[in-house]
VEXGU-140431 format. One record per residue: x, y, z of N, C-alpha, C, O in turn. Coordinates in steps of 0.2 Angstrom, whole numbers, plus 5000, padded with zeros to 4 digits. Example, Ala and Ser with C-alpha at 12.3 -4.5 7.8 and 13.67 -1.06 7.14 Angstrom:
BEGIN
506649725039506249785039506649845039507149835042;506449895035506849955036506450005039506750065040;
This chain:
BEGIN
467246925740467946955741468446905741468446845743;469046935739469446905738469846855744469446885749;470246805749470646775751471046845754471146895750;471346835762472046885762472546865761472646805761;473046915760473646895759474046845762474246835768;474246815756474646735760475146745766475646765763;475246745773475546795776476346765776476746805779;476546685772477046665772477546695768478146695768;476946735762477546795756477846865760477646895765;478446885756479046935759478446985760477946985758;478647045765478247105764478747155764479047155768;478747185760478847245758479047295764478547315765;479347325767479047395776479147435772479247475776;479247465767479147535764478547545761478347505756;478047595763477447615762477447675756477847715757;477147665750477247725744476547745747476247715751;476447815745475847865748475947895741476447905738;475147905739474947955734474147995735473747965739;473948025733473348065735472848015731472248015733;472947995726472547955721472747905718473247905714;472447825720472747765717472147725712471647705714;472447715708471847695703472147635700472747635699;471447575699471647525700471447495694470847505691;471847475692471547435683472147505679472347565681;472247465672472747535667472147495659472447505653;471647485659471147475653470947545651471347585651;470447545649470147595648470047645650470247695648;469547615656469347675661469847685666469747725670;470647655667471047665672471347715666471847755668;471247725661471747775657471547835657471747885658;470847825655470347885654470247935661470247995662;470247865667470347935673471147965673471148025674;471547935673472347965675472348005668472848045669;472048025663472048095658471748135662472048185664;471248135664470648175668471048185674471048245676;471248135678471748175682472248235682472248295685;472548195679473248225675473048325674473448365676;472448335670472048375666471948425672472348465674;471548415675470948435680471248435687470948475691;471848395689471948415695472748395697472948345701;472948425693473648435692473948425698474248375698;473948455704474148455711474148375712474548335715;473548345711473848265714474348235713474648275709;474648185715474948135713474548075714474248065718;474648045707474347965708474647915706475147915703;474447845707474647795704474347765698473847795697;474347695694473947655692474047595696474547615700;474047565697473847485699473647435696473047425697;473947395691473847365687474047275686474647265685;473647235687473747165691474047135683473947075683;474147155677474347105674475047155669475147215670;475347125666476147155662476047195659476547225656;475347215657475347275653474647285652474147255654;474647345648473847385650473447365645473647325641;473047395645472347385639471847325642471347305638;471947295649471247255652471347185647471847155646;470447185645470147165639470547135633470547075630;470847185631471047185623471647155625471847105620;471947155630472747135631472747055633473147015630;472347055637472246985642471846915635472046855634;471246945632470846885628471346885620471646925616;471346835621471746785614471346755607471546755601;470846745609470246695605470346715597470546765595;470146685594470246715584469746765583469146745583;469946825581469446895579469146905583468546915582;469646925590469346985595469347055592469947085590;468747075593468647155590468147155596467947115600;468047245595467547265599466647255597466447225592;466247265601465647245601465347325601464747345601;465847375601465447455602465947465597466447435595;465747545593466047575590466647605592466647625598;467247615588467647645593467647745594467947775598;467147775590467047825592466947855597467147905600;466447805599466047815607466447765611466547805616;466747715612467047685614467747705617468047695622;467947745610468747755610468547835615467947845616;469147875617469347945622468847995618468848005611;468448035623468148095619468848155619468648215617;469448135620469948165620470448155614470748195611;470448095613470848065609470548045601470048005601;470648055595470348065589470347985588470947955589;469847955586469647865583469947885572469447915569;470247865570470347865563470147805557470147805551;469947755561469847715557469147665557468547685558;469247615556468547565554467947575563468347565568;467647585564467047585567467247535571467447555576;467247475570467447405573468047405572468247405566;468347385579469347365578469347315578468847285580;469847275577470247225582470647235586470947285586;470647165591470947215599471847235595472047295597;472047225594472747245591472747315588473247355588;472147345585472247415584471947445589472147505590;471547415594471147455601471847465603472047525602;472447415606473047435612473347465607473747495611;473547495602473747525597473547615598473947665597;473147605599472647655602472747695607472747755608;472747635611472847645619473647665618473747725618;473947625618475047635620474747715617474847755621;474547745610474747815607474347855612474447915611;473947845617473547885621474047875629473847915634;474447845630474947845634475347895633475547945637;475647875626476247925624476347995625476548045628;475747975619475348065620475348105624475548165624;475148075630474848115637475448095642475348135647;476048065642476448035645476348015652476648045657;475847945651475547935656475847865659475847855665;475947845656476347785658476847775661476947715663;477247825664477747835669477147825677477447815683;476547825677476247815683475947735683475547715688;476147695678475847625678476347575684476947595684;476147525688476247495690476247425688476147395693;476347385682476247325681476147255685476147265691;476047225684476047175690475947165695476147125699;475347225697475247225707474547225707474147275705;474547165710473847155710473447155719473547115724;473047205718472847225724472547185727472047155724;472947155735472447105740472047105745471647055746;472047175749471647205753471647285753472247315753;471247315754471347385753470747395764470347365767;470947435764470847455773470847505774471347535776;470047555775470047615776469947645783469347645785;470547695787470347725792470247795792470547845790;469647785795469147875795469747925799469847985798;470147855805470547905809470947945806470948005808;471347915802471947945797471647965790472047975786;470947975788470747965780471247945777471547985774;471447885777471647865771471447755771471347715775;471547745765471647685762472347655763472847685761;472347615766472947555765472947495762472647445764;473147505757473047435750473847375752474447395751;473647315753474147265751474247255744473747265741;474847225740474847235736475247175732475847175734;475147135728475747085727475947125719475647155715;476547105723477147125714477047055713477147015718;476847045708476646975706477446955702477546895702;478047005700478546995696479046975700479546935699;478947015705479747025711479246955719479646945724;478846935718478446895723478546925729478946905734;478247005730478347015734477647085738477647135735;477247075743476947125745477047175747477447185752;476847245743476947275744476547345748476047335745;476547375750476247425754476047485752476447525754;475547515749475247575747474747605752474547565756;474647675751474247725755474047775751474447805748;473247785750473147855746472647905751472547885756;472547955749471747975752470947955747470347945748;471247935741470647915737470747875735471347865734;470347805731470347755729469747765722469147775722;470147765717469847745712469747685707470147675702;469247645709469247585705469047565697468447565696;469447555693469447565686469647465685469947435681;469247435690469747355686469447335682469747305679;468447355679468247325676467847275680467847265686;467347255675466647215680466747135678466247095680;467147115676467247015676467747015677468247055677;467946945679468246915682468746895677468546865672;469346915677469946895671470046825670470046795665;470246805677470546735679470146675675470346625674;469346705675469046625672468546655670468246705672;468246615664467346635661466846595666466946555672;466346605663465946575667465846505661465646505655;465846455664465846395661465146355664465046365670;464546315661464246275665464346225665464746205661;464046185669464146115673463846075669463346045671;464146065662463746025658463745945662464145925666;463345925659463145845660463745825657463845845651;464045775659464545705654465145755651465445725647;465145815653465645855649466545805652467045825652;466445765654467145715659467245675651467745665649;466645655646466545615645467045625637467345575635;466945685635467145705629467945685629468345675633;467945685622468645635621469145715617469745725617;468645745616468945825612469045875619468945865625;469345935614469446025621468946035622468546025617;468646065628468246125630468446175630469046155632;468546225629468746295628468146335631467546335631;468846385635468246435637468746505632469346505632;468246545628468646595624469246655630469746685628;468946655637469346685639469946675641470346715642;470046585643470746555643470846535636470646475635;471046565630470946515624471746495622472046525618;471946445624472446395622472846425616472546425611;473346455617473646505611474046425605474346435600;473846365609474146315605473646295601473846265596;473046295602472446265598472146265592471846305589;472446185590472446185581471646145579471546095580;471246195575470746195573470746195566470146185563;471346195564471346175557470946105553471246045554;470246115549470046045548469646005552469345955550;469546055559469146025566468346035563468146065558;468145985568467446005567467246035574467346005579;467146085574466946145580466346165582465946195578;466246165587465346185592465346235597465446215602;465346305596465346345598464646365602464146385599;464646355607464046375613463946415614464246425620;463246475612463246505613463146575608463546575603;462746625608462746665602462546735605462046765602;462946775609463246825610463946855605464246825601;464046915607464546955605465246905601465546905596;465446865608465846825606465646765600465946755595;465346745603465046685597465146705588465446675583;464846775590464746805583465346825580465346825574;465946845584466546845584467046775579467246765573;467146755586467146675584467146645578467546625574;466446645577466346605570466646625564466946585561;466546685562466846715556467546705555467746695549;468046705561468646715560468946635560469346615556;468646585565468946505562468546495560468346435562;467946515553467646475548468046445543468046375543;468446495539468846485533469446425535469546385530;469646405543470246355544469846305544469846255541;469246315552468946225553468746195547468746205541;468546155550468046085543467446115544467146125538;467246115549466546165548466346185556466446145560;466146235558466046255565465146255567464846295563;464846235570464046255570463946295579464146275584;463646345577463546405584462746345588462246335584;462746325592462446285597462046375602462346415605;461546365600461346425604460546385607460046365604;460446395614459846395617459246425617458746405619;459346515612458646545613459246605608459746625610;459046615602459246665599459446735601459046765605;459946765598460046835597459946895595460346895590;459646945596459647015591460447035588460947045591;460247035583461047035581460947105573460647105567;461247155577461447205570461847205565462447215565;461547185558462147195552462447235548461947265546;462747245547462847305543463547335541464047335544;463547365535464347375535464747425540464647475542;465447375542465847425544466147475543466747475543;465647535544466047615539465547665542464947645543;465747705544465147765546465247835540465647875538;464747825538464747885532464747945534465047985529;464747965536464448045540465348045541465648095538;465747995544466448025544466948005537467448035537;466747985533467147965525466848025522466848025516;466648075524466148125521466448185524466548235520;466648185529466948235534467848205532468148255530;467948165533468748175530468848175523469448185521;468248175518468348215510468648255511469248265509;468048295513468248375515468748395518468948455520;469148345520469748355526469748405532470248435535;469148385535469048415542469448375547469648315547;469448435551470348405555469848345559469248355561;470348295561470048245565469648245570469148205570;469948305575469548325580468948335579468548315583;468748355573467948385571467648305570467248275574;467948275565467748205564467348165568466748135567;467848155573467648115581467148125582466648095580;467148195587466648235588465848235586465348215590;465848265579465248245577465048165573464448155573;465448125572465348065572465048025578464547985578;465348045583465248025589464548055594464348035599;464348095591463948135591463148095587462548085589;463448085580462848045576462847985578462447945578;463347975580463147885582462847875590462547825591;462947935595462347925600461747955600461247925603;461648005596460848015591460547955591460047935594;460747915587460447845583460347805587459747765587;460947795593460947735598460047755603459547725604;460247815605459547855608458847845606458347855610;458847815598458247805596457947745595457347725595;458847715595458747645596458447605600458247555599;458447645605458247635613457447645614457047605616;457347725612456847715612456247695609455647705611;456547665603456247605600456047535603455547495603;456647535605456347465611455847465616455547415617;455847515619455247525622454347545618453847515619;454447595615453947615612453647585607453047585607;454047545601453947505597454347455593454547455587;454447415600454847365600454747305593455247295589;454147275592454047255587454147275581454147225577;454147325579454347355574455147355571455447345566;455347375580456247365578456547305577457047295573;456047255581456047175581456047155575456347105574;455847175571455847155562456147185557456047175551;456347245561457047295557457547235557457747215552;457747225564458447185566458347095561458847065557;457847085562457747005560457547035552457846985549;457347075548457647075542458447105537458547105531;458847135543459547155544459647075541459847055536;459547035548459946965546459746935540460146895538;459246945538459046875532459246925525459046905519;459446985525459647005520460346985519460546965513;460746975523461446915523461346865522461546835517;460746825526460746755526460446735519460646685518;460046755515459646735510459246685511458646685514;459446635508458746575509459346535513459046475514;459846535516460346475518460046455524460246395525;459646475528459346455534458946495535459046555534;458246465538457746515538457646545547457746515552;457546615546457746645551457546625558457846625563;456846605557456246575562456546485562456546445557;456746475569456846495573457546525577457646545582;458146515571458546525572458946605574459446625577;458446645572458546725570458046765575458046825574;457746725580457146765582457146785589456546775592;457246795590457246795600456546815601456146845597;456346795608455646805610455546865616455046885619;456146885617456346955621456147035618456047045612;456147075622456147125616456947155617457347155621;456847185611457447215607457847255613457547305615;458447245616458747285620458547265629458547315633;458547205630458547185636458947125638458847095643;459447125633460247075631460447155625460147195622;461147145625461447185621461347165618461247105618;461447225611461247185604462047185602462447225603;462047115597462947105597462847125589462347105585;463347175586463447215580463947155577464447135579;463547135570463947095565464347155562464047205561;464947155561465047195554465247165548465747125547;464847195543464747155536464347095535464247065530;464247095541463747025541464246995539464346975533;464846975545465246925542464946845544465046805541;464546845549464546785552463846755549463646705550;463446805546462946785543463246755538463046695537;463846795533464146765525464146695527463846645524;464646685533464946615536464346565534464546515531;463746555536463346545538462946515528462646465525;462946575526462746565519463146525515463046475512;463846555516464246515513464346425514464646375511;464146415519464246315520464746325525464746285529;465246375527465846365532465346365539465746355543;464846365541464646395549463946365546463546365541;463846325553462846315553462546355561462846365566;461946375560461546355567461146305568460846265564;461146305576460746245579460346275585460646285590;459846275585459346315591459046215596458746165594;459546235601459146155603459246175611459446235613;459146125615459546135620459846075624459546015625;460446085625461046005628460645985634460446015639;460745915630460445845637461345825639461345805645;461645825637462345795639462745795634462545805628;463445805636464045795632464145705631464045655635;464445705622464545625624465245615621465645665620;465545545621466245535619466445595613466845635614;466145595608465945625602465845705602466145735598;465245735606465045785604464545805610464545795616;464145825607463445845611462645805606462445795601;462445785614461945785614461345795615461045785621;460845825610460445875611459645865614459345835609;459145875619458745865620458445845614458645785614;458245855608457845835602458045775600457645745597;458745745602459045675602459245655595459145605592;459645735595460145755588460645745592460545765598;461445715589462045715592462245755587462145765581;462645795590463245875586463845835588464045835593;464145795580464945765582465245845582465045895580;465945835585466545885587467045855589467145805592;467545895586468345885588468445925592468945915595;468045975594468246055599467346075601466846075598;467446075605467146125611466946195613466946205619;466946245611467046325613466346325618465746325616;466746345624465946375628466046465627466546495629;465546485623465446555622465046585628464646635626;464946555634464446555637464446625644464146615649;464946685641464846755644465546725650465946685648;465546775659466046785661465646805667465046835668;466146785673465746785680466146875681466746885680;465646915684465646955689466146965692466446915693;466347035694466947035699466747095702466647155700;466747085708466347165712467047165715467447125718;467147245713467747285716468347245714468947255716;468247205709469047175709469247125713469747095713;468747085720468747035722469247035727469546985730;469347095729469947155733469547115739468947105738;469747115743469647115751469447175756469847205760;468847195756468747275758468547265765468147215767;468747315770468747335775468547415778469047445777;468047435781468147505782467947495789467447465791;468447535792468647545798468547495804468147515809;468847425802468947365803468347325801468447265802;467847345799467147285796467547275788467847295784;467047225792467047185783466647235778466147255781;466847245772466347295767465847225765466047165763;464847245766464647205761464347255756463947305756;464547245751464247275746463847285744463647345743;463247235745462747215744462347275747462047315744;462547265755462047315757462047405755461547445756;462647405753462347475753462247525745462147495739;462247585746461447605742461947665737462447685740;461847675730462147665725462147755724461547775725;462547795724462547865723462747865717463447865717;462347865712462547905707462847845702462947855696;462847785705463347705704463947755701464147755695;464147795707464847805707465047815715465747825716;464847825720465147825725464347755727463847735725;464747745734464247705736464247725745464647755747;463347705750463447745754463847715758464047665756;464047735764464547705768465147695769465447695775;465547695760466147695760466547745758466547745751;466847785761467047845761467847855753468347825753;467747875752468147925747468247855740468847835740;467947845737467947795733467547775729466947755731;467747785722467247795715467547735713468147715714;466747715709467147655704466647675696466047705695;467147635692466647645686466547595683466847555680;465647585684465247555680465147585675464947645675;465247555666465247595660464247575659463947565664;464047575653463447555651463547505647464047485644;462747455649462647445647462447415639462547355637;462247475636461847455630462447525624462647515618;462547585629463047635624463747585629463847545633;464247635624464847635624465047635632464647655636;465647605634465747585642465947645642465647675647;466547695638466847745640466447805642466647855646;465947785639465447855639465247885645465247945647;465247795650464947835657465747825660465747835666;466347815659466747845661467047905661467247925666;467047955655466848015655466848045659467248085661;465948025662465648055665466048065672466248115674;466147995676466247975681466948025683467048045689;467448035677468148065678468048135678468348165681;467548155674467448225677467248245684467448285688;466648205686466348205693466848175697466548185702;467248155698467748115704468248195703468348225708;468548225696468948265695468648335701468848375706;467948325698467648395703467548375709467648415714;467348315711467348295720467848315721467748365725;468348305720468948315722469448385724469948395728;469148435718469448505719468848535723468948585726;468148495725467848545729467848505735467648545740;468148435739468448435745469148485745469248505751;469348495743470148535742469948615745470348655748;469248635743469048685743468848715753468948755757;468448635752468148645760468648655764468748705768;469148575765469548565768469548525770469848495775;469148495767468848405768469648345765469948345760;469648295773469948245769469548185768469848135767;468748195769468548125768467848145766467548185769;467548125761466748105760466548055759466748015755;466148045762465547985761464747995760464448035763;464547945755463847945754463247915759463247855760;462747965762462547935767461747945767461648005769;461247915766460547935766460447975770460647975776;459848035768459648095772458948065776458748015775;458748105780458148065784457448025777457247975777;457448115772457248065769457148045764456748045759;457648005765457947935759457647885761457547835757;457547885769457647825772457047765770457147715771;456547795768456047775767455847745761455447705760;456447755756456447735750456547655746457147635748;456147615742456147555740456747525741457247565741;457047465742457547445738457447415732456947375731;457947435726457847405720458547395717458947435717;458647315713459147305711459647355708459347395704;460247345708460847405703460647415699460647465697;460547345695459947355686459447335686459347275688;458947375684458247315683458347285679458447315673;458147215680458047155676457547185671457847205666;457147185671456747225666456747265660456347265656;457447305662457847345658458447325655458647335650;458747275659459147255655459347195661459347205667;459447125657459347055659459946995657459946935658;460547045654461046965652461246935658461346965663;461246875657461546835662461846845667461646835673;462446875666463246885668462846925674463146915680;462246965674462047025676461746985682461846995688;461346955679460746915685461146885690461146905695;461446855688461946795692462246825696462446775700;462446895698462746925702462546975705462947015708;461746995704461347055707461547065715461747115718;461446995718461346985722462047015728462047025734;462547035723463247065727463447135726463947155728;462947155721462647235721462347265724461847235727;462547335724462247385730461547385726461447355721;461047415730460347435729460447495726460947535728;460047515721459847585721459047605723458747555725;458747685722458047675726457747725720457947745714;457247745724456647785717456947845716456647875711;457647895720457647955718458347965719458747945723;458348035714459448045715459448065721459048075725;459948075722460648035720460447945720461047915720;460147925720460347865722460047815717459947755718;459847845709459847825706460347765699460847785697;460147725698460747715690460247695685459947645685;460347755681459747745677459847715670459347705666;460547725670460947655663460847705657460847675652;460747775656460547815651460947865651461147905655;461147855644461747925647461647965644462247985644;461148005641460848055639460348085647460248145648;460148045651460248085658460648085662460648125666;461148035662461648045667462348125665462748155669;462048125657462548175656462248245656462548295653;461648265660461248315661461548285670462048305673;461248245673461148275681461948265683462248305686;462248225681462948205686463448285682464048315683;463248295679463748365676463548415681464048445684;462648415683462448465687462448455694462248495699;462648385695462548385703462848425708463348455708;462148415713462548465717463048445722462748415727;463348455723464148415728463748435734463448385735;463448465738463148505743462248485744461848525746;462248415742461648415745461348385749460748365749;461748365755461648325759461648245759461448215763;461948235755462048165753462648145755462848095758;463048185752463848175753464248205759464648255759;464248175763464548195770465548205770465948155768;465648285772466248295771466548275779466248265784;467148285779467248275787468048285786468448285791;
């Protein structure tokens, strides 16, 4: 958790109160303030938003040819009609976003600039007391809700996650990490080594092929990577016919979680066979340019790292074409010049890109307190991975994994929309999730299993994640063809959730 508030900065003594303070204005902080707005009109809420303007993700990375890694169907609001390419770049996503503000005229509740430093809940008063920096006016400021809903998203903005390379003091060229990316950065002509062969990687290369002198993707153990053109037929099919958008979405959105589903259970069931569906996706782009073994193979099975979607197989073309090489090796040290690679090949370089993922942020790095203890997250036990035991009136959303993030935001802003008209109904101003006698008994088991799904970013931070156990509530089973069967049906009244 985050550092408390500097106590030498001004403070604020006027206290704002709202029934509902939602932290983050990206995605899932828009997605719940509609589902708000919708469903529980009697509230008042805020957003809370730590940077000048909304869209998270999309607003905050700079890097050449950020797009999305999910379609925008599923992706984009089950509210809000998606019209175009499958895959955006982030300037049509916040394009997206601002018209789903307008629309809904939701932006009169955003808060820019206040980046939440302690939040402090008392059972006496049920309410949340959040510090707050106006990061524009340098000044703290003082909020109180009865509910907390955290939408900041699950990495850390401020910094990726960088490794401790050897000799990296030593290089005479940039390091870049894609999430601070130097908006001055001339690559024009560069010879460039991108690290790493995730989503971003695969980004990356395609869009500074055509400028550097040549860029080669330095990857330690290959990727699953989907190719395929950027277009969904079923929806060029459905706007012939001029079906109104709304159907569009819908059933588009609709066919592409079908597919996703099978995808899935391909991986499990007959994983090798999906293993050389995907590995001859890539080699129908790559042709003879590079042979796919060992570059194109991973030794995992399919869907226990996301699988990152080329579109068009641009980064394979890069690759055929001479603009982009790969290198499956792994770094003994950085040298004046470039990298030096165990096989004791040196990779000259003018530029640096570590593509190498982003550190974890549990809760936003917020300073949490319930009723005067320190919150450990770690210790407690995962309800539905939307509420957690312990800590009384506050959801967060965790999106998925392998489908679309928004999808389980959906979910979460219906059930948070319903928590909340059926405390209203009791008389309740507080709930919390709390094991029944017998829960008590129950394994602990990480938030995700490694097993099921294994990226780094993930491992590296289990350790600051609640547990989940063998049975609901208390399960997260990263599926959202069950989660959108039990959390639709849960029962608010099963003894798990203590009203008071």
């Amino acid at each position: 958790m985050d550092a408390a508030v500097d106590s030498n900065r001004e403070i604020d003594g006027k206290t704002q109160y709202f029934d509902v303070l939602i932290i983050g204005a990206g995605i899932s902080g828009i997605d719940a303030a509609y589902h708000l707005q919708k469903y529980c009109p009697e509230k008042n809420f805020a957003l809370l938003e730590t940077q000048e303007t909304f869209g998270g993700t999309w607003a905050i990375h700079k890097y050449p040819g950020i797009r999305s890694d999910s379609d925008l169907f599923t992706f984009g609001f089950k509210w809000k009609p998606w019209t175009d390419k499958p895959i955006a770049t982030a300037d049509k996503i916040l394009r997206y976003l601002d018209e789903s503000l307008d629309e809904n005229d939701l932006r009169r509740h955003i808060r820019f600039n206040h980046e939440v430093k302690t939040a402090r809940w008392s059972s006496e008063e049920a309410r949340w007391s959040l510090e707050v920096l106006d990061k524009k006016n340098d000044v703290i400021r003082k909020y109180e809700c009865n509910f907390l809903w955290m939408c900041q998203g699950y990495y850390r903005h401020s910094e990726g996650y960088m490794p401790d390379y050897p000799g990296r003091e030593n290089f005479k060229g940039a390091v870049v990490h894609p999430q601070t990316w130097p908006e001055d950065l001339d690559y024009k002509g560069k010879q460039v080594i991108v690290i790493g062969s995730g989503a971003t990687a695969a980004t990356l290369i395609p869009a500074m092929a055509e400028e550097a002198g040549h860029i080669t993707m330095l990857q330690r153990s290959p990727t699953f990577f989907s190719a395929r053109a950027n277009r969904e037929e079923i929806a060029e099919t459905l706007r012939a016919l001029e079906v109104p958008d709304e159907w569009v979405h819908e059933i588009t959105r609709r066919k592409i979680l079908f597919d996703q589903k099978e995808i899935t259970r391909r991986s499990f069931t007959e994983p090798e066979k999906l293993r050389e569906e995907l590995i001859e996706g890539a080699k129908s782009y790559l042709g003879d340019s590079v042979p796919v073994d060992p570059h194109f193979t991973p030794s995992y099975r399919p869907w226990r790292q996301r699988i990152a979607f080329v579109p068009d197989g641009d980064l394979f073309q890069a690759i055929r074409g001479g603009k982009a090489s790969v290198v499956t090796d792994h770094i003994d040290h950085f040298t004046e010049n470039g990298i030096l690679l165990k096989s004791g090949k040196e990779l000259k370089a003018d530029i640096i890109i570590s593509a190498t993922g982003f550190n974890m942020s549990v809760l936003g790095d917020i300073d949490f307190t319930i009723d005067g203890k320190p919150l450990k997250f770690g210790d407690c036990w995962s309800h539905r991975a939307i509420m957690f035991s312990g800590i009384p009136n506050m959801a967060w959303v965790f999106g998925y994994l392998r489908t679309s993030w928004t999808m389980r935001s959906d979910l979460v802003a219906e059930f948070v929309c319903r928590l909340l008209k059926h405390m209203a109904e009791k008389g309740a101003r507080m709930v919390v999730p709390e094991l029944r006698e017998e829960d008590r008994d129950m394994p602990e088991k990480p938030f995700v299993d490694p097993e099921n799904f294994n990226a780094g970013y993930l491992i590296r931070a289990l350790k600051l994640m609640p547990k989940q156990g063998d049975r609901d509530p208390w399960l997260h089973t990263q599926d959202y063809y069950s989660d959108k069967e039990t959390i639709a049906a849960a029962d608010l009244d099963d003894g798990t959730l203590i009203y008071k």
